[in-house]
C-alpha positions as CSV (number, residue, x, y, z in Angstrom):
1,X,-105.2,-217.6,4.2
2,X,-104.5,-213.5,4.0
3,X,-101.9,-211.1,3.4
4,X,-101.2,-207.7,4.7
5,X,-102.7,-204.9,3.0
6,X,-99.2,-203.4,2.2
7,X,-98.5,-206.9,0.3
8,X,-101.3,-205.1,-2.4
9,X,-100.3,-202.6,-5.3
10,X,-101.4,-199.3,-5.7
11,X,-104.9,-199.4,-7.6
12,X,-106.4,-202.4,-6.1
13,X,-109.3,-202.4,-4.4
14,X,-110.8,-202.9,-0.8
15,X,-114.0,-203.2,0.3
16,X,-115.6,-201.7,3.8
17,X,-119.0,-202.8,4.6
18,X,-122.1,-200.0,5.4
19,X,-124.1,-200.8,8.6
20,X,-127.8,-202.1,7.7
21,X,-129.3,-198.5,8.6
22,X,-127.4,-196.7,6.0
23,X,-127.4,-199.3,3.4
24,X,-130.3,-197.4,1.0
25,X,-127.6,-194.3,1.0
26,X,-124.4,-196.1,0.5
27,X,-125.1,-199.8,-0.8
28,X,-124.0,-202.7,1.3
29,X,-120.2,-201.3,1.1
30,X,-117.9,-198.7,-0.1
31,X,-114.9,-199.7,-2.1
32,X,-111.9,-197.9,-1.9
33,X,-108.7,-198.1,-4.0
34,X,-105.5,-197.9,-2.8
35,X,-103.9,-194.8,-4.0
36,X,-100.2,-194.8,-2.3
37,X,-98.3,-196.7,-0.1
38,X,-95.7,-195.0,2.3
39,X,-96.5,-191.6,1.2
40,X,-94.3,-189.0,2.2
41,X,-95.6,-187.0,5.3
42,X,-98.6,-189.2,5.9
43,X,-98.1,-191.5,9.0
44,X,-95.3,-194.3,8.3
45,X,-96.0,-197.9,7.4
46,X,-99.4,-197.0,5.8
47,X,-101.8,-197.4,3.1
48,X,-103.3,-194.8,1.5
49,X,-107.3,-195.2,0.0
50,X,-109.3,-193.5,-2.0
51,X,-112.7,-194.4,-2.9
52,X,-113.1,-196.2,-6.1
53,X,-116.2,-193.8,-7.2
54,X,-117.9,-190.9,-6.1
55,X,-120.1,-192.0,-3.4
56,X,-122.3,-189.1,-2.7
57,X,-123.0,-185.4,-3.7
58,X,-122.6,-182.8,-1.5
59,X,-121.6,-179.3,-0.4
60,X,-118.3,-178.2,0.4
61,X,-119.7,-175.9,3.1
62,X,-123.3,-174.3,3.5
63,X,-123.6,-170.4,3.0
64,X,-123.3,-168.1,6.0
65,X,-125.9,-165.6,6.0
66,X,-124.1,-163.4,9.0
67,X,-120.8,-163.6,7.3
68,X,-119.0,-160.5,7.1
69,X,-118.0,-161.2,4.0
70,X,-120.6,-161.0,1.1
71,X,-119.0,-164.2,-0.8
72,X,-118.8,-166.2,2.1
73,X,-122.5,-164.9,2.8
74,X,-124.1,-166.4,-0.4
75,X,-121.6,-169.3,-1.5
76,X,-120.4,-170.8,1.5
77,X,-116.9,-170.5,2.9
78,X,-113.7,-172.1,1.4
79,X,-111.5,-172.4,4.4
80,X,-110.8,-176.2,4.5
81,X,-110.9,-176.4,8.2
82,X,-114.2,-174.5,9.0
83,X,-115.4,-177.0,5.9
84,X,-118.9,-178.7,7.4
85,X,-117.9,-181.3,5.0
86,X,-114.8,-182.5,6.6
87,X,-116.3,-181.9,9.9
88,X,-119.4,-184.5,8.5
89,X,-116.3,-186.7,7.2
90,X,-114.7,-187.5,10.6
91,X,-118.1,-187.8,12.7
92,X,-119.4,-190.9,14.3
93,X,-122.5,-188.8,15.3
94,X,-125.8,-190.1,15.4
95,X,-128.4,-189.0,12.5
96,X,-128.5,-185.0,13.2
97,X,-125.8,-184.4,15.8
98,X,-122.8,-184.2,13.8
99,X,-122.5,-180.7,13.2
100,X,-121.0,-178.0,15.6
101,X,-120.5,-174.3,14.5
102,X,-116.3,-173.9,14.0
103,X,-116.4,-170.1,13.8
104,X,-119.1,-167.4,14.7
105,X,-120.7,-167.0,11.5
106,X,-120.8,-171.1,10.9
107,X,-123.8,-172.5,9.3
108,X,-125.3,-175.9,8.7
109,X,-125.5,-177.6,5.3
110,X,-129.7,-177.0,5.3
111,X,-131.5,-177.3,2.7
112,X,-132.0,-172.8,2.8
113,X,-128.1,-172.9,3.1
114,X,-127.1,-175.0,0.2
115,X,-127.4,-174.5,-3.8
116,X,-131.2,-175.0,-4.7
117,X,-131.5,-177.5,-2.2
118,X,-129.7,-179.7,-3.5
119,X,-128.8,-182.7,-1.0
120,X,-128.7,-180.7,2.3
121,X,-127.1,-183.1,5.0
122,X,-127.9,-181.7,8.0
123,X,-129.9,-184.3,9.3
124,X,-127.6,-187.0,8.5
125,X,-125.6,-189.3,10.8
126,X,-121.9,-188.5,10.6
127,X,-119.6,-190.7,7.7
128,X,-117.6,-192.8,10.2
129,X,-121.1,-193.5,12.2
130,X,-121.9,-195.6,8.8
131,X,-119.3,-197.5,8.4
132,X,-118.2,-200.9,9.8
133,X,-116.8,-200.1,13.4
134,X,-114.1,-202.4,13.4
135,X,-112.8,-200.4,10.0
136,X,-113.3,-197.1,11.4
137,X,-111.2,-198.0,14.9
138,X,-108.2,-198.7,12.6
139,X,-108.0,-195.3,11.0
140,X,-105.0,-193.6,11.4
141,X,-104.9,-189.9,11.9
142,X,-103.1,-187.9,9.4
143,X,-101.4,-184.3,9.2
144,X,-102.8,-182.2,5.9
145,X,-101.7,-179.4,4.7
146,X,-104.2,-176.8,2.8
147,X,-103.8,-173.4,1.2
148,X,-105.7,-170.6,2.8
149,X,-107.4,-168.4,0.3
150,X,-106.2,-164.4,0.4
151,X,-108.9,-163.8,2.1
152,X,-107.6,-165.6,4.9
153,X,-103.9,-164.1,4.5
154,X,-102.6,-166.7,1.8
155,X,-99.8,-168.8,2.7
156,X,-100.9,-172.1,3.9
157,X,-102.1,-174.0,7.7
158,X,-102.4,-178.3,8.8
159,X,-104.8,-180.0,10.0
160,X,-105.5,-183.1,11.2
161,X,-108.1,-185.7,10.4
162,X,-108.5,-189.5,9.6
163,X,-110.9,-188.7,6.5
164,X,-110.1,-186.4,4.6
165,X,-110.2,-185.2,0.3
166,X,-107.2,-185.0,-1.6
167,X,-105.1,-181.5,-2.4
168,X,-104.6,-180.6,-6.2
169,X,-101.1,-181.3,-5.5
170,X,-102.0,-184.8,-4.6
171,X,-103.9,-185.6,-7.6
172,X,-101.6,-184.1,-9.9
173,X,-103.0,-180.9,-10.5
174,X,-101.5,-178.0,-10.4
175,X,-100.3,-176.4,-7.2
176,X,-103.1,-173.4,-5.9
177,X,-100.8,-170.5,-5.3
178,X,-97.7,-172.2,-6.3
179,X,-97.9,-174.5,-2.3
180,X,-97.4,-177.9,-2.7
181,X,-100.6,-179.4,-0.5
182,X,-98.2,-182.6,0.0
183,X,-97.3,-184.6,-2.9
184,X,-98.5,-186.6,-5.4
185,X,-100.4,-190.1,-5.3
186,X,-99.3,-192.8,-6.8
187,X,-102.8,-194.0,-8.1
188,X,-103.0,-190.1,-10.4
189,X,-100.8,-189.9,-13.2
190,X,-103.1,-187.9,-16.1
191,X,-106.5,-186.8,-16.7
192,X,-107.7,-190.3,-17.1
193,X,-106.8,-191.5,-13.8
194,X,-108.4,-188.6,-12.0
195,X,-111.9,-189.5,-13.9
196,X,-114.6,-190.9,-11.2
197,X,-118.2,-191.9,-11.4
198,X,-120.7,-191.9,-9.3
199,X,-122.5,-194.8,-7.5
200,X,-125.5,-196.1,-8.1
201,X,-126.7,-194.9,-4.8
202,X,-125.4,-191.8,-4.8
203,X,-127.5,-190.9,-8.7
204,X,-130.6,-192.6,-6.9
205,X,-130.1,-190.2,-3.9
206,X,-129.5,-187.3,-5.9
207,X,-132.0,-185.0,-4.2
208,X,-133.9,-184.6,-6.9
209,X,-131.1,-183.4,-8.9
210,X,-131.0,-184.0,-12.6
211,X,-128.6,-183.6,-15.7
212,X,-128.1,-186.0,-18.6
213,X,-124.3,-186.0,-17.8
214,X,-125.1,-187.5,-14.7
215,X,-125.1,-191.2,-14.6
216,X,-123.1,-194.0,-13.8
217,X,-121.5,-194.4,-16.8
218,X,-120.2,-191.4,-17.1
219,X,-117.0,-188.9,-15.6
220,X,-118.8,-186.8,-12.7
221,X,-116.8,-183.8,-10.8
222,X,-115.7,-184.3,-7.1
223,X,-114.3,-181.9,-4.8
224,X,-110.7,-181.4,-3.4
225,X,-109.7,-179.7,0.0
226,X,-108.1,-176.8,-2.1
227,X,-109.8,-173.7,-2.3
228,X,-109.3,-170.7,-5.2
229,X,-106.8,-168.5,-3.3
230,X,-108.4,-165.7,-5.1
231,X,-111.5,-166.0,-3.9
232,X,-113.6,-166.5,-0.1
233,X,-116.0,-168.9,-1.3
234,X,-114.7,-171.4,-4.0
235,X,-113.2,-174.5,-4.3
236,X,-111.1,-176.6,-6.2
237,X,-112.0,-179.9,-7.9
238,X,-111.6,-182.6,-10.8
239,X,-113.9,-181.9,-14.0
240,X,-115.5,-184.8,-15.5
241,X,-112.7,-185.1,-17.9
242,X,-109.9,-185.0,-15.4
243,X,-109.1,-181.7,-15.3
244,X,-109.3,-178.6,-12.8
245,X,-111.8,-176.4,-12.5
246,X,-113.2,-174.7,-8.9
247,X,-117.0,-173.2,-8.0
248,X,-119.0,-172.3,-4.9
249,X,-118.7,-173.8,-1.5
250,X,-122.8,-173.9,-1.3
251,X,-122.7,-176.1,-4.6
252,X,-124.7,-179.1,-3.4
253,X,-124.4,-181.6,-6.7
254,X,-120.4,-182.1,-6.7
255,X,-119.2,-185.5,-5.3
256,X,-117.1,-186.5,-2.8
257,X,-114.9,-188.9,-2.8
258,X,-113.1,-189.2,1.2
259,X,-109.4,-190.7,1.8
260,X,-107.9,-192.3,4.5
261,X,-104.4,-194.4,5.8
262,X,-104.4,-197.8,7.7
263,X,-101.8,-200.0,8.5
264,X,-100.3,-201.8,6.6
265,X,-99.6,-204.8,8.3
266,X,-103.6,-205.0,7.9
267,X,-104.7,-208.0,7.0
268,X,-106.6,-208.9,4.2
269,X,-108.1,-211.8,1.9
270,X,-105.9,-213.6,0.2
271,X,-107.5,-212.8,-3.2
272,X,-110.3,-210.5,-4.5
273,X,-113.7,-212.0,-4.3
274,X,-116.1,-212.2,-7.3
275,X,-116.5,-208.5,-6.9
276,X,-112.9,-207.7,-7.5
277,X,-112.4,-206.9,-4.3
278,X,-110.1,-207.7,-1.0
279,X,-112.1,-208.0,2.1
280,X,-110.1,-206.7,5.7
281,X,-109.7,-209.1,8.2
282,X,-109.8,-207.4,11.3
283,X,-107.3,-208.8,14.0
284,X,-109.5,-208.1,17.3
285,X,-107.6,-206.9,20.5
286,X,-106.5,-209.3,23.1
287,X,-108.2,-209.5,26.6
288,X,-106.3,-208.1,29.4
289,X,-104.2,-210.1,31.9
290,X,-107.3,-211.2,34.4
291,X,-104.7,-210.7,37.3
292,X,-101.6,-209.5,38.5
293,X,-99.9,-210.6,41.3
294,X,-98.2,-208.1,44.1
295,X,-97.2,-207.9,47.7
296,X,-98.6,-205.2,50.2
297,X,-95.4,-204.2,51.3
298,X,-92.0,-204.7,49.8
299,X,-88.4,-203.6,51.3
300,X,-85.9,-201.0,49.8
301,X,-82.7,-202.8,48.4
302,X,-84.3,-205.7,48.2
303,X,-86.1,-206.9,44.8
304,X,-89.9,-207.1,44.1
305,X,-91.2,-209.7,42.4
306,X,-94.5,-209.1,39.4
307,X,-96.2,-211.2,37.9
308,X,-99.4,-211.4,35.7
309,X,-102.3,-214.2,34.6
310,X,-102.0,-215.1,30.7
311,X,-104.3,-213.1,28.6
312,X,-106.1,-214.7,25.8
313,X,-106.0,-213.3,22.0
314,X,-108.8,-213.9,19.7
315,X,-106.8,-214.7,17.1
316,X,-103.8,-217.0,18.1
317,X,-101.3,-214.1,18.2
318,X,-98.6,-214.4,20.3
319,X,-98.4,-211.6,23.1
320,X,-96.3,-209.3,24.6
321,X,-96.9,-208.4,28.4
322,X,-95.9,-204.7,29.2
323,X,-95.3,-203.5,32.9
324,X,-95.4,-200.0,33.7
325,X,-94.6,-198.8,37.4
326,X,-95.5,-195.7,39.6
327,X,-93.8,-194.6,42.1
328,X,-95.1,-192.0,44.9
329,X,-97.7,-191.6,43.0
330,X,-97.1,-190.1,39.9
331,X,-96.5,-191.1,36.1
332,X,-96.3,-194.2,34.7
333,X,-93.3,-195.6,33.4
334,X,-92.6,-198.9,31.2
335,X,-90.3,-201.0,32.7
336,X,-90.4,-204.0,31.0
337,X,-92.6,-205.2,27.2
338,X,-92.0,-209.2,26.1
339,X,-93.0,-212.5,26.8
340,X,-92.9,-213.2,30.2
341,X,-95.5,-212.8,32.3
342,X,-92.9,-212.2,35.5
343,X,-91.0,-208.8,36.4
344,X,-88.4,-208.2,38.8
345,X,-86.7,-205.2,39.8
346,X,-84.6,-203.4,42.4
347,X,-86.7,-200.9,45.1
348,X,-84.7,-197.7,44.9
349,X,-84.8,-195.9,48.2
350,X,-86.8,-192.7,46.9
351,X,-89.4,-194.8,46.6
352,X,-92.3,-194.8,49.6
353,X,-95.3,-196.2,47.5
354,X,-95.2,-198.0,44.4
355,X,-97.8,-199.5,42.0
356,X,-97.7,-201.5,39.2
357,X,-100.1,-202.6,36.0
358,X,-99.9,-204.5,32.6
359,X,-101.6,-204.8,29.5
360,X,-101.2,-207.5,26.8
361,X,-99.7,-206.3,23.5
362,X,-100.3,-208.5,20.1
363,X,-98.1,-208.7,17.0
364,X,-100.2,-206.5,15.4
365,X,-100.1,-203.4,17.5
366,X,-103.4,-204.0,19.5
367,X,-103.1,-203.6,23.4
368,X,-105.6,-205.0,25.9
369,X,-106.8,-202.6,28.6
370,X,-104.8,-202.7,31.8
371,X,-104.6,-204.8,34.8
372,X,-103.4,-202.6,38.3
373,X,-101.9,-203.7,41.2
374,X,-102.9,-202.2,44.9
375,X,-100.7,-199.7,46.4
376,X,-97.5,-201.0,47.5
377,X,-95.8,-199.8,50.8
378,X,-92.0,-199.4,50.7
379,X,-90.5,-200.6,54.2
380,X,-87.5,-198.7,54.2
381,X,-86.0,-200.7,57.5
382,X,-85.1,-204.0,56.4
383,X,-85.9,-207.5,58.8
384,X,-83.4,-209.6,60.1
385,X,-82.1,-212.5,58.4
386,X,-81.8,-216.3,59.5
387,X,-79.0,-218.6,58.3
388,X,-79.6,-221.6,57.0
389,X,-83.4,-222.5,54.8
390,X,-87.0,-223.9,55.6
391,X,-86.4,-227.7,56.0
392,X,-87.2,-231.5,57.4
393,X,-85.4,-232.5,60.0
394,X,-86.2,-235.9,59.6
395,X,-86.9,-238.4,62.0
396,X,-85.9,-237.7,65.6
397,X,-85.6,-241.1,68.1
398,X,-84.0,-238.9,71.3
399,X,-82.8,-235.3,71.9
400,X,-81.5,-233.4,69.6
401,X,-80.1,-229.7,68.9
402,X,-80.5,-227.0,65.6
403,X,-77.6,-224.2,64.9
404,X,-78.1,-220.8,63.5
405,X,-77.4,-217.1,63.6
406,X,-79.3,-214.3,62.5
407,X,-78.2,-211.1,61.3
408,X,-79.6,-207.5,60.6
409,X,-79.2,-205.3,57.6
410,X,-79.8,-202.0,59.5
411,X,-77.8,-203.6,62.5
412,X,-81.1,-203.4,65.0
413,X,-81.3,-205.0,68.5
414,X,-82.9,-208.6,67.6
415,X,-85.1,-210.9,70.2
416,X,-85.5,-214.5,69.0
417,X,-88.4,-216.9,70.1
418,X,-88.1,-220.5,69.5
419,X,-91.4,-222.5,69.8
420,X,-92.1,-226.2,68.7
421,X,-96.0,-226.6,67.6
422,X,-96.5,-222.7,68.8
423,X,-95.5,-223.4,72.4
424,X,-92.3,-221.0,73.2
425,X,-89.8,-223.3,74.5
426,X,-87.2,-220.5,74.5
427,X,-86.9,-216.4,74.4
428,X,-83.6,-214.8,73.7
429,X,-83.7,-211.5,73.7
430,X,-80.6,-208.8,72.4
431,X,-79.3,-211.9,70.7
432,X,-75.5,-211.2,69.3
433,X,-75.7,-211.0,65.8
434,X,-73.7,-213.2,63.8
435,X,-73.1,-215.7,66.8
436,X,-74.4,-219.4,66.8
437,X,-77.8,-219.8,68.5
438,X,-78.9,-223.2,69.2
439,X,-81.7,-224.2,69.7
440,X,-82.3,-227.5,72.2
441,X,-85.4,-229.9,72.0
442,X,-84.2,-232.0,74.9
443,X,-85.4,-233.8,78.5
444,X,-88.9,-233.0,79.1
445,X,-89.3,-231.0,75.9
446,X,-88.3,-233.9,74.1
447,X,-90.7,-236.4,75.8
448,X,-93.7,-234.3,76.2
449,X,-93.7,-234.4,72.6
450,X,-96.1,-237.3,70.8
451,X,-94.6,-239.7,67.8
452,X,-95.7,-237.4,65.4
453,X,-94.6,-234.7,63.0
454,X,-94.1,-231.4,64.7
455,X,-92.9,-228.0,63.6
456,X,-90.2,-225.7,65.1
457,X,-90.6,-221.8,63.9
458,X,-87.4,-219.7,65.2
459,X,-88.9,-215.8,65.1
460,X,-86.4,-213.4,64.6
461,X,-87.5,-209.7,65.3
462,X,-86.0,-206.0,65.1
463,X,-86.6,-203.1,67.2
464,X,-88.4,-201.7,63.9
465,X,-90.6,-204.5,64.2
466,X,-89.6,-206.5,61.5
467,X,-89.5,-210.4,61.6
468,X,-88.0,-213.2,59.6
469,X,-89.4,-216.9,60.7
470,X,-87.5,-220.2,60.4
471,X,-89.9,-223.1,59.7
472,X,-88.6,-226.6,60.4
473,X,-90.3,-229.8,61.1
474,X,-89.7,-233.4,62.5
475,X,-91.4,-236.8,63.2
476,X,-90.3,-237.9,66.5
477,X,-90.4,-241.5,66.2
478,X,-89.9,-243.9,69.5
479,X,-91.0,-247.5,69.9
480,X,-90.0,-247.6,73.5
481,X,-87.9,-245.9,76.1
482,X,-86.3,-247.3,79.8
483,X,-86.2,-244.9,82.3
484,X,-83.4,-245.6,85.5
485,X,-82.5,-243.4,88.3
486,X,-79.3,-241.6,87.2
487,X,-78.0,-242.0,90.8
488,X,-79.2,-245.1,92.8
489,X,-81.1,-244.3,96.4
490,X,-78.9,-244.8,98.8
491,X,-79.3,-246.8,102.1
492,X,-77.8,-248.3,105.7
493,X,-78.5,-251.6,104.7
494,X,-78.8,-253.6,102.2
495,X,-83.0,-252.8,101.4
496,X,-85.3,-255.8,102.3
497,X,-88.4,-255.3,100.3
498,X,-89.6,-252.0,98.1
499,X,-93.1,-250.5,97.6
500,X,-93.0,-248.5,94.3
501,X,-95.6,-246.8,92.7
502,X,-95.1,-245.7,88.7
503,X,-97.5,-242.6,87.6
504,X,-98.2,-243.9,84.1
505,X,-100.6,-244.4,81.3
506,X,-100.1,-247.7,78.9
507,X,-102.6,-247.7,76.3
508,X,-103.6,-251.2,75.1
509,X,-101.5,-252.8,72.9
510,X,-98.3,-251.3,74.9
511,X,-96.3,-253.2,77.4
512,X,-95.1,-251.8,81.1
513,X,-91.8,-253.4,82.9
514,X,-90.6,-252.4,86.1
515,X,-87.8,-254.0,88.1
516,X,-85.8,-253.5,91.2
517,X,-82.4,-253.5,92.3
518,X,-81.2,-254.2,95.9
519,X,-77.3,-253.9,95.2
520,X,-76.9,-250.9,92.3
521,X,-73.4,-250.4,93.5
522,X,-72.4,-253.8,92.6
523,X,-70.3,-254.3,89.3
524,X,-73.6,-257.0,88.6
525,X,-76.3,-255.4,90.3
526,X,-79.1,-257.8,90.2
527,X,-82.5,-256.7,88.7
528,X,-85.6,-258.4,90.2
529,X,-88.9,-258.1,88.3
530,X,-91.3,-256.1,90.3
531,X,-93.8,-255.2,87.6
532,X,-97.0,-257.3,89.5
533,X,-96.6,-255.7,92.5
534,X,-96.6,-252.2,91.3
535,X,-99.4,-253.0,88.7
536,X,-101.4,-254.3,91.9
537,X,-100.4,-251.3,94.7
538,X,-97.9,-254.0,96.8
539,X,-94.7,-254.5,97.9
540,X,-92.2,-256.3,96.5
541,X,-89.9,-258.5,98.9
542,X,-86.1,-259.1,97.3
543,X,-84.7,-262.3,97.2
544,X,-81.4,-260.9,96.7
545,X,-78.8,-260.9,99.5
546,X,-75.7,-260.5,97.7
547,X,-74.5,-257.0,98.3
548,X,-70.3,-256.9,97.4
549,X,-70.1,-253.1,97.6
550,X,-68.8,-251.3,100.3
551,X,-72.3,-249.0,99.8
552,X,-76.2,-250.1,100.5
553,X,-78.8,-248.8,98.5
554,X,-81.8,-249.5,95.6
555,X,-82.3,-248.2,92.2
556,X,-85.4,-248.9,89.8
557,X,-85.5,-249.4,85.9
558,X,-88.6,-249.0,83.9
559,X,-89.2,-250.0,80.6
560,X,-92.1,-249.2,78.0
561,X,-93.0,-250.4,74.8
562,X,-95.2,-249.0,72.7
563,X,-96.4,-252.3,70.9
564,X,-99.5,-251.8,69.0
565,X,-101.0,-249.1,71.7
566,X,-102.9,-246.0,69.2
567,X,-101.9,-243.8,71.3
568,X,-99.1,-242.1,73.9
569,X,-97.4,-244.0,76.3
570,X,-96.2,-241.8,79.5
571,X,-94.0,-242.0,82.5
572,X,-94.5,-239.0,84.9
573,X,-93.4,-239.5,88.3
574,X,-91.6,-242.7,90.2
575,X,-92.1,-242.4,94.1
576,X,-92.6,-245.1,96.9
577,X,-90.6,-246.2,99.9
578,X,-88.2,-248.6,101.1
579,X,-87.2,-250.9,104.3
580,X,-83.7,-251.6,105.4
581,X,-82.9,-253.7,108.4
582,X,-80.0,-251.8,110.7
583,X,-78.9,-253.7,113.2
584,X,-82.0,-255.0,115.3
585,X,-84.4,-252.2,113.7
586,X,-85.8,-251.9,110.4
587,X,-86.5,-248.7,108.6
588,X,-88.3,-247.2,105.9
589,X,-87.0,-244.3,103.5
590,X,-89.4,-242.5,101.5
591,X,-88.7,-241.6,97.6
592,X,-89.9,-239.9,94.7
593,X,-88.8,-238.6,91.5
594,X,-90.4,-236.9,88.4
């Protein structure tokens, strides 16, 4: 169970672990203690803390030895912002790299620069580089106010920082030079509330440092961010008892005591643990979208279609997906942030590139890094379009024809090709746009084709180069199929006998028929079975003498049945000859057909 930091009033107490290395300074943790919640002018929907005790002794600034200015020179300088101890307060430096000179006369916090040596911190890693990581990351930055000492002109300048001391103003004290540093905490009402004492840690790491008033048990002094306006060099802070008082910059055994803002839709333990404290449960960022899905090229006035792989959050929160866009290369825009993983949207005409990316978003603020698209051409000339949609056919047992049209946004000259199992069976070029095409799968086309499924494309492209395909398919499906000249052979006479050959192949399992007609023009021709003679090379005599018709001649039927053959049965050609008897003389006529 847990609740949100915000849920907690004023004065209760959080704990932030130290890392290992920096554990014989600090302890195993710092507690803080919320001091304000919602405080005017500090970032909205946060927390304010304050740690509970003073955690360390310290300078304010180190002295400046070429300083114009003989304060400055020997005390230290009490310009907030040039402060080496706000500077060491928002480091994440490793031990000794913290510092950086802020103004030409800038000096270190060494042990020659600070008050008898007392707890120089030079060498030190920098505040947030001790702390638990995960604690420092949600830090919010703040905007501070802070007098500026006559020296400096008076009057007052901001700053920003995520740790940071407290103003006299925000403590309750009274305003330096009649600013108001902000206002005033919630957690300070009197002198008794502004009382703080010092670690354990920080009497045991004293420096060496001394005094009977300086123990756990007892009210210790702690710096503010407010300097004596009067002078260059000192500082305000909080007395033992509570009150004000100021001194040097250079004073190196006055404690510090840091604040910060977090969210506060932080989460946190349910209750305190046996320390009195609330531990922060961190809610950890979610993992970016491992993909997002694009096409190379898109068309203007048309829509383009995003879409994006689920991300994963550690901790069960439910996510928000949020698309951004760039167009012709420049800034990124949001274009759409919720739960859909799929965006859609119009391609304007200005644009010639586009690009797109996404990051996952929790309900607690924290965004995954991004996932980009490729570049994305824009194709400002638009393909034609085909009627009708992808389908099956079905099952096709003869010939058969398909209607459609195809028309042209940008009204371009359009060829077609039609092509069943990528053989073109047709080409129409400068079709009419808008008229029916139709396409034919007919005669030869039709039985070249095996019982099988088969697919039709119709390819429909503009004179920008554009295309738009039509996929169909079918299963042609025959058992068997007769075949019969559609006009008989004609003759002089009534033929006699017939030698007909059949260019064929009839797998096993498939079953061949051919027979013979000596009187087609008769209302009853009569069909004589001639299938042994063809299947052994011979002719075939007819029996038949009927012949009522005023006309002579012979046609031929062939029949084939598929049966149980595996494979194709074909009929290519039907040739031979045939003998009529004219008057004392018989003759032969020659046939063929394919």
């Amino acid at each position: 169970m847990s609740k949100t930091l915000g849920s907690l009033s004023v004065g209760a107490k959080i704990e932030v672990p130290v890392l290992s290395a920096y554990q014989s300074r600090f302890g195993s943790k710092i507690v803080f203690k919320i001091a304000d919640k919602n405080h005017s002018g500090y970032p909205s929907n946060s927390v304010t803390l304050i740690t509970e005790k003073i955690i360390q002794n310290m300078a304010s600034d180190a002295k400046e030895p070429s300083n114009s200015n003989s304060d400055r020179k020997n005390y230290g300088n009490n310009r907030h912002i040039y402060s080496n101890l706000l500077q060491w307060l928002n480091s994440n430096a490793a031990a000794g790299a913290w510092y950086s000179a802020k103004h030409s006369a800038d000096q270190a916090p060494t042990t020659k620069n600070t008050h008898v040596t007392y707890n120089p911190y030079t060498s030190w890693a920098g505040f947030l580089a001790m702390l638990d990581p995960k604690f420092v990351a949600e830090l919010m930055e703040t905007t501070l106010t802070v007098v500026k000492s006559s020296t400096d002109g008076g009057s007052y300048e901001t700053f920003k920082a995520k740790m940071f001391l407290a103003s006299t103003t925000e403590v309750g004290l009274a305003n330096e030079n009649n600013i108001a540093e902000g206002s005033l905490l919630a957690l300070f009402s009197n002198d008794a509330s502004r009382v703080a004492y010092p670690t354990a840690q920080c009497v045991n790491n004293a420096d060496g440092y001394t005094n009977s008033g300086f123990a756990t048990s007892k009210g210790w002094y702690w710096w503010l961010r407010t300097p004596n306006s009067s002078y260059a060099s000192r500082v305000r802070y909080v007395y033992s008892d509570g009150s004000l008082d100021h001194d040097y910059a250079y004073i190196g055994n006055l404690g510090v005591r840091p604040l910060c803002n977090l969210k506060s839709s932080i989460l946190v333990s349910d209750s305190p643990n046996s320390d009195g404290n609330y531990t922060v449960i961190y809610n950890s960022a979610p993992s970016a979208p491992p993909s997002i899905t694009a096409p190379a090229t898109c068309y203007s006035g048309q829509n383009i279609n995003i879409s994006c792989a689920a991300a994963t959050d550690p901790d069960g929160d439910a996510l928000t997906y949020c698309f951004e866009r760039s167009y012709n290369s420049g800034a990124w825009t949001q274009v759409q942030a919720s739960a859909s993983r799929t965006f859609t949207e119009a391609v304007m005409k200005a644009w010639n590139t586009l690009k797109y990316r996404v990051r996952a978003k929790d309900s607690y603020g924290n965004y995954s890094a991004y996932t980009t698209s490729g570049d994305i051409a824009v194709i400002h000339n638009q393909p034609p379009v085909i009627s009708g949609s992808n389908a099956d056919l079905g099952t096709k047992r003869g010939d058969f024809t398909y209607q459609y049209s195809v028309t042209d946004p940008d009204g371009d000259t359009v060829n077609v090709v039609e092509k069943i199992d990528g053989k073109t069976i047709a080409t129409k070029n400068a079709i009419t746009l808008g008229a029916t095409q139709t396409l034919s799968v007919s005669g030869n086309t039709f039985t070249a084709l095996t019982n099988a499924q088969h697919t039709i494309t119709i390819t429909a492209t503009d004179s920008a180069g554009n295309s738009a395909v039509r996929t169909l398919t079918f299963t042609k499906s025959i058992a068997g199929f007769v075949i019969t000249l559609s006009t008989p052979l004609e003759a002089n006479s009534q033929p006699t006998r017939a030698n007909i050959k059949v260019t064929r192949d009839i797998p096993a399992g498939g079953t061949f028929k051919v027979e013979a007609t000596n009187n087609p023009f008769d209302a009853s021709p009569v069909w004589e079975d001639c299938t042994n003679a063809v299947v052994q090379g011979v002719a075939h005599v007819f029996t038949n003498k009927i012949n009522t018709a005023a006309q002579y001649g012979m046609n031929i039927r062939v029949t084939v049945q598929r049966g149980d053959a595996l494979t194709a049965c074909w009929v290519s050609g039907i040739g031979g000859n045939f003998d009529e008897r004219n008057s004392q003389e018989e003759q032969r006529r020659s046939f063929h057909r394919n």
